[in-house]
N, C-alpha and C positions, 0 to 999 in steps of 0.2 A: 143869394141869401148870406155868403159868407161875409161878402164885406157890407151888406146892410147890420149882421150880427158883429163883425169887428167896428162898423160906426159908435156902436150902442155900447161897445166895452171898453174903447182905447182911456187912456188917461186923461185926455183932455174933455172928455162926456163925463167921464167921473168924477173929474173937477167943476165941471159944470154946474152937475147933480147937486156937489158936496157944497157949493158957496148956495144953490136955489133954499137948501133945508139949514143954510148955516151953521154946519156942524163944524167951521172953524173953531167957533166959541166954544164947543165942547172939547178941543184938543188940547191935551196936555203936552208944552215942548220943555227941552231945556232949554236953560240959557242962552246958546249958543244960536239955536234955532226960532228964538223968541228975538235975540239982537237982528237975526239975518231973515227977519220977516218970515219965517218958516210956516207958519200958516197962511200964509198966500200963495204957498209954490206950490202946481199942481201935481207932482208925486206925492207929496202927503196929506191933499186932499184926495185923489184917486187912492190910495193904501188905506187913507184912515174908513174911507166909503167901502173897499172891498170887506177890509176887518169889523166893520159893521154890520155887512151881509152877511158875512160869516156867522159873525157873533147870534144872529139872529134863526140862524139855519142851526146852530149848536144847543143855543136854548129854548127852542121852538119844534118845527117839524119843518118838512118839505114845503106843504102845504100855504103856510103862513109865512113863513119867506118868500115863496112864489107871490103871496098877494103885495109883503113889502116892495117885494122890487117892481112890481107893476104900478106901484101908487105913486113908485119914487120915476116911474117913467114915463107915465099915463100921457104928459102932455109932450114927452117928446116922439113916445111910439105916436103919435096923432100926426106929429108934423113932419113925420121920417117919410122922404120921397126914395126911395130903390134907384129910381134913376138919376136922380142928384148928387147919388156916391161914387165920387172919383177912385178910382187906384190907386193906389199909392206909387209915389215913383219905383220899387222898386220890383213889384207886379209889373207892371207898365212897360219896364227895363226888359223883364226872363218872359212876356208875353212877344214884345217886339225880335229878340232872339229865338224863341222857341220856332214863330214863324218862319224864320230865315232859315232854321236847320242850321242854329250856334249853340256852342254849349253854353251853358248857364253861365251867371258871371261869378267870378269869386271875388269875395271881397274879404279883408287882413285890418286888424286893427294894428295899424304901425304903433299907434301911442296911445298912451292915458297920461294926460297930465291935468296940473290945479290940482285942489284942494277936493277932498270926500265931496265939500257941500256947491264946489261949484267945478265940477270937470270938464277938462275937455277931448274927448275923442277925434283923432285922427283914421282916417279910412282910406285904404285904397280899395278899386276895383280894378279888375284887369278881365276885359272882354278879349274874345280872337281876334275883333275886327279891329285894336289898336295893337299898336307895337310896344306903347309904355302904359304903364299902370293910371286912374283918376284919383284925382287925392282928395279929398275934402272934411271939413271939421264939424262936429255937432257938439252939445252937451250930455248925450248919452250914444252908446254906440248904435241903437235903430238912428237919433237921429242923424250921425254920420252917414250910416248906410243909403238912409233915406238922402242926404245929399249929394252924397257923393252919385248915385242911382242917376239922378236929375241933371247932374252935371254929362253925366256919359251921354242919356238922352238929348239931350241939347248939343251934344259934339254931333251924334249919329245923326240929328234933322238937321245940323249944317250941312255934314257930308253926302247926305239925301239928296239934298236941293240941287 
């Protein structure tokens, strides 16, 4: 249930959602964000669709919220298979460890670098089972972790084999 319920919440279903109802057209950006395509990136279609459910559970009741987000999900809760949802790598990572009796992996954000509107995250992880640290880069820090995750996974099935 929980990652059926994180499918239906991550940022890129909320972006989904946010381009199906076109609520592009209804966001105001600055400048800056209107030059750099800002309504097409999916953090600010995912925020601007959370600030809308919001907005709607504030000037509404429980009740009527509950029916907006069922209208705005109807044909995806239809086509949601439970078994079709993957892990994410970094479930996958601390499930494949847990088994083995390893501690959990830690992982440090070494850097932030770039600009507010385009960053980039550096990660490392340091499991037991290696000697040095996995490094890898995303545009926010889940998605480093999340590759960096994959990358370690993919060392451990070489080592496996």
């Amino acid at each position: 249930m929980t990652r059926l319920r994180a499918s239906l919440v991550k940022g890129e279903k909320l972006a989904e959602i946010s381009r199906e109802i076109e609520l592009s057209n209804e966001v105001k950006l600055g400048t800056g964000e209107l030059k750099s395509g800002g309504w097409r990136r999916d953090s600010i279609l995912a925020n601007t669709l959370e600030a809308l459910i919001g907005a709607v559970y504030l000037d509404s009741d429980i009740e009527s919220c509950r029916n907006f987000i069922l209208k705005l999900y109807n044909s995806h809760l239809e086509s949601v298979n439970p078994a079709d949802i993957k892990k994410d790598a970094k479930t996958q990572l601390q499930e494949y460890l847990q088994s083995r009796k390893q501690e959990t992996p830690e992982y440090k954000v070494i850097s932030e670098t770039g600009s507010s509107h385009e960053p980039e995250f550096t990660v490392s992880c340091k499991i037991d089972l290696f000697d040095e640290a996995v490094i890898a880069t995303g545009k926010s820090k889940r998605k480093a972790e999340q590759a960096v995750a994959k990358q370690v996974i993919t060392m451990l099935g070489s080592r496996d084999k």
